[in-house]
N, C-alpha and C positions, 0 to 999 in steps of 0.2 A: 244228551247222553243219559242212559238210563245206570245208574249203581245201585248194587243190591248189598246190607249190610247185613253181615252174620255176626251175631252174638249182641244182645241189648242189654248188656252188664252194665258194671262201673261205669264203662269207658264209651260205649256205645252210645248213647243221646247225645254223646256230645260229637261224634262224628256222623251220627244225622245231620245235626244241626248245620255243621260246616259245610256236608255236600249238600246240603240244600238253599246253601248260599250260594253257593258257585256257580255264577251264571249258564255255566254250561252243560248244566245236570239240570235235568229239567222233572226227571221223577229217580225217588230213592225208596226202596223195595225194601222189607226190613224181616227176617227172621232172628229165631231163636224159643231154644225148648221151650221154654219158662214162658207161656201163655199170656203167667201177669203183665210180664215185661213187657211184654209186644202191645194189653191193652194199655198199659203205663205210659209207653212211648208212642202210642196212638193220641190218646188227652194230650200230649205237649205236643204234638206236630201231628195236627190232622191232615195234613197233605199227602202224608206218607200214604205207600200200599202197604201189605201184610202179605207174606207166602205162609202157606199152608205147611211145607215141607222144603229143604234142599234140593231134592229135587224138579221141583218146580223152578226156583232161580235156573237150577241147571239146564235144564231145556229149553230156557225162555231165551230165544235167540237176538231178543229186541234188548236183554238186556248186556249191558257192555263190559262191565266191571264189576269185580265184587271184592270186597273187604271186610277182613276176616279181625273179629275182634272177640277172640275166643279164649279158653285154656290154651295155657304152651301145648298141652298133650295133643290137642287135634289139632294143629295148626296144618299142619302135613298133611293130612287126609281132606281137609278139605281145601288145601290151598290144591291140591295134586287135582282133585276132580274137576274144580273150579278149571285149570289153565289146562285141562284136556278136555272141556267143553267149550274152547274157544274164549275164554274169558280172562282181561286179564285182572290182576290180583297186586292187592293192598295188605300186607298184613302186620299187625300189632307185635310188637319187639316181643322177645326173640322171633326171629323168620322160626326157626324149629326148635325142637327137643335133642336136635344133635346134628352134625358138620353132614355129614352121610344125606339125610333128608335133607337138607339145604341144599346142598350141592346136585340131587333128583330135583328140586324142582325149579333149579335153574337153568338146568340142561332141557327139562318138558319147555320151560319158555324163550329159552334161545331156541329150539327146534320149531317151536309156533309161533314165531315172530308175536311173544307178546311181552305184555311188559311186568314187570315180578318187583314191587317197592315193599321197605321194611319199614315199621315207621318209627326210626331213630330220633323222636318227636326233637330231642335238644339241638340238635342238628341243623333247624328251624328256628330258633327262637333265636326273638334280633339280640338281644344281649348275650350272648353266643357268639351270632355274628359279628357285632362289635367287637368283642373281642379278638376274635379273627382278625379283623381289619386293625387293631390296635397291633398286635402281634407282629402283622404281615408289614407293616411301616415302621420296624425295627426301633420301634418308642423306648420299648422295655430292654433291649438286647438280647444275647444269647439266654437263654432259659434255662434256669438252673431246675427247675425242681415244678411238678405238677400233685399240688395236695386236695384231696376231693373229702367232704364227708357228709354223707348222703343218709339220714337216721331217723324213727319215726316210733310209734307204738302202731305195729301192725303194716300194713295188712301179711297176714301169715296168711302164701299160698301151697294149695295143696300138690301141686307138680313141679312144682322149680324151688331151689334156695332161695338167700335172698341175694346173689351174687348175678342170677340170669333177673332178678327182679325189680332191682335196684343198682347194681353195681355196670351194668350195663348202660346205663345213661351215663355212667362219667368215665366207662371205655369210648363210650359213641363220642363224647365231648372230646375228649384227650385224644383220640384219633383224626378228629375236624380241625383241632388250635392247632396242635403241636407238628413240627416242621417235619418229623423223622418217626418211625414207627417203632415200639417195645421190641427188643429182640427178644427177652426172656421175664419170665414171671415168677411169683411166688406168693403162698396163699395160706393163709390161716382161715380157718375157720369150727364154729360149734354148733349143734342144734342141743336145743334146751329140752324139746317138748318132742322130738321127731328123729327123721333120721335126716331130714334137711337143715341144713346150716343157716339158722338166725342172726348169728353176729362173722362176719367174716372181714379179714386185710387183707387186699393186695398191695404187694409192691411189684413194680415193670421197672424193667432195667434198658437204656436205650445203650446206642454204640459211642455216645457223647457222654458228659456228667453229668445227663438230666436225669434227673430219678422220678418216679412216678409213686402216689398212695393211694391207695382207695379206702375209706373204711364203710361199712355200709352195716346197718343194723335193724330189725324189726321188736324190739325192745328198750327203746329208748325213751324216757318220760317226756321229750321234748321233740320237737321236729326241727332238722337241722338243715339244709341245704347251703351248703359254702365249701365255694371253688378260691385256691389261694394260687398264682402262677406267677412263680419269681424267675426276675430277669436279673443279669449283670447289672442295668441301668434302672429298672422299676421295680413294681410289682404291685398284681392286679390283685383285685378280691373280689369275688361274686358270690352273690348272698342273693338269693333267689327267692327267698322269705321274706326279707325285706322289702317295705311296701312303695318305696321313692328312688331311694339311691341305691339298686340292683349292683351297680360296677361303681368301684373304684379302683383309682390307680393312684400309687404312691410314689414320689419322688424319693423314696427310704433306698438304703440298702449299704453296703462295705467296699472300703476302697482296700485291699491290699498290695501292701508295698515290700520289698526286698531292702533292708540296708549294703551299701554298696562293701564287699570283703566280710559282712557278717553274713551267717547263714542263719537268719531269723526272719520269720514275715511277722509284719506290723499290722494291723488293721486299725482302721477308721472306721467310726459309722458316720454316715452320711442322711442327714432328716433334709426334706423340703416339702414343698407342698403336695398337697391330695386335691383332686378331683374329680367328679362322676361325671361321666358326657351322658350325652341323652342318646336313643339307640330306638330304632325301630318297634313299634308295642303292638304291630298287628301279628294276633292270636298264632300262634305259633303251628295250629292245628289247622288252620285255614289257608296256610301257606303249605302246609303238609300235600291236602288234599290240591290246591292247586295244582304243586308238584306235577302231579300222578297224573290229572288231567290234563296237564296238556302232555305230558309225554305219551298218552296215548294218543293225544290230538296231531300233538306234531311230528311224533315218530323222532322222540328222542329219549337219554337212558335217567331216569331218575337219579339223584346224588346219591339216594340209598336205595340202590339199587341191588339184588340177589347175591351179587358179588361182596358185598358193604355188609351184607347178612352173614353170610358164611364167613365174612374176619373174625367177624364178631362172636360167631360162634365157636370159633375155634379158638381164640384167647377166653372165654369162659371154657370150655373142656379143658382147658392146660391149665387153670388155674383150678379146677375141681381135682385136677392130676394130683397138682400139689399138695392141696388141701389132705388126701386122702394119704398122702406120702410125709406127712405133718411139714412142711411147707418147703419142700426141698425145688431146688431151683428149676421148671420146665424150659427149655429152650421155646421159641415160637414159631411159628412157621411163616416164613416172608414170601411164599408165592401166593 
């Protein structure tokens, strides 16, 4: 299979790198404006080719798939041209800059029988999974509460907040663990230096007592990652920064009780032990790109797939709703 990568940013060498792993990629094709890049990522992986231009990928009928690892702003424009030249397409979180565009060019690839993945990288990642599977074996119990905080100094982008930038990997997350989907949202947010919002909170409210938090910031002196996920019976913590014991799960939590003719709740806390299980460590991007390959191989739907795009992009626009409405409550849309 031949894949052709657009855009050799940040994020790009390291998605050469993957599809050039993948046994069933046998050449990966590589554009993007910035000249250096393409010689930058030629020195690390001289196997790779070089297009001259997008349109060259475009017409090259021998190649299969292309993967777009661009600005949110063109994501559209070239994922559109891409999967109406027969090709199908991989594209880097957010699928687009708004529900509208998503939803054109998942109807261009349900009409082309091709295939349209978003790459919800956390989605993938075995401690994630683990957690899932910790979840799904009713360890923890009912889930009270999903707290994320996701913080960093930078990177400030120029077309999205930091809500489509960051805040999006612990929607993608909380939509993968969590049993039951947000009915409704609410959003704070500020930009310091722009008119995009650097520091922002969400809260999701479900049909259950689980409450949902996001905080996400591109101004923080420290780099934070950690997922907290209480249950009636546990409760997990993920710390993604940490360089050993990623998951933990505690035996913590409250017993409350009713006295029998009195109308008062008692609570107990309850301490036991902690432990971190061990969880799958293959690269999380590598399983991405598998993904993708064989659902074009085998003609079936990738897990984030163009549908899995457009939720997503429609709980950020409802929460930019808020934001802009100083954080008044959005409803969400469940179809």
């Amino acid at each position: 299979m031949k894949v052709a990568i657009v855009g050799i940013g940040y994020w790009g060498p390291n998605l050469v790198r993957n599809f050039l792993n993948n046994d069933s990629v046998d050449t990966v094709i590589c554009y993007d404006l910035d000249k250096n890049r393409l010689d930058h990522v030629l020195k690390q992986f001289p196997i790779i080719k070089i297009a001259n231009d997008y349109q060259e990928i475009l017409d090259n009928s021998k190649i299969d798939a292309v993967v777009i690892s661009t600005s949110v702003s063109s994501h559209f424009s070239l994922a559109k041209k891409a999967l109406e030249s027969g090709k199908h397409v991989l594209v880097e979180k957010p699928l687009t800059a708004n529900c509208k565009d998503a939803e054109t060019l998942n109807k261009i690839a349900r009409r082309e029988k091709l295939k349209l993945m978003v790459d919800h990288i956390f989605v993938y990642n075995g401690a994630v999974r683990k957690i899932k599977d910790i979840i799904k074996s009713g360890e923890i119990g009912k889930i009270m509460y999903y707290d994320a905080v996701r913080i960093n100094l930078g990177l400030f982008q120029h077309d999205v907040n930091v809500i489509w930038d960051l805040a999006i990997h612990d929607l993608s997350i909380m939509e993968f663990l969590l049993p039951e989907k947000p009915v409704a949202i609410s959003a704070v947010g500020i930009g310091h230096y722009d008119k995009q919002e650097n520091i922002s909170y969400l809260t999701l409210f479900f049909k259950s007592s689980c409450i949902g938090h996001i905080h996400v910031n591109w101004l923080a002196p420290v780099k934070i990652r950690r997922l907290l996920i209480g249950g009636d019976k546990k409760m997990i913590v993920f710390d993604d920064v940490e360089p050993v014991e990623k998951i933990r799960v505690y035996d913590k939590g409250v017993v409350a009780t009713t006295q029998e003719g009195i109308y008062k709740t008692l609570i107990q806390y309850r301490t036991g032990d902690m432990y971190a299980p061990s969880f799958d460590t293959t690269e999380s991007l590598a399983i991405v790109a598998n993904e993708f390959i064989n659902a074009i191989k085998n003609d079936t739907e990738p897990l984030t797939n163009g549908e899995a795009g457009i939720h997503m992009i429609k709980i950020l626009e409802a929460a930019e709703k808020s934001i802009k409405n100083k954080g008044c409550i959005i409803e969400l849309d469940q179809t």
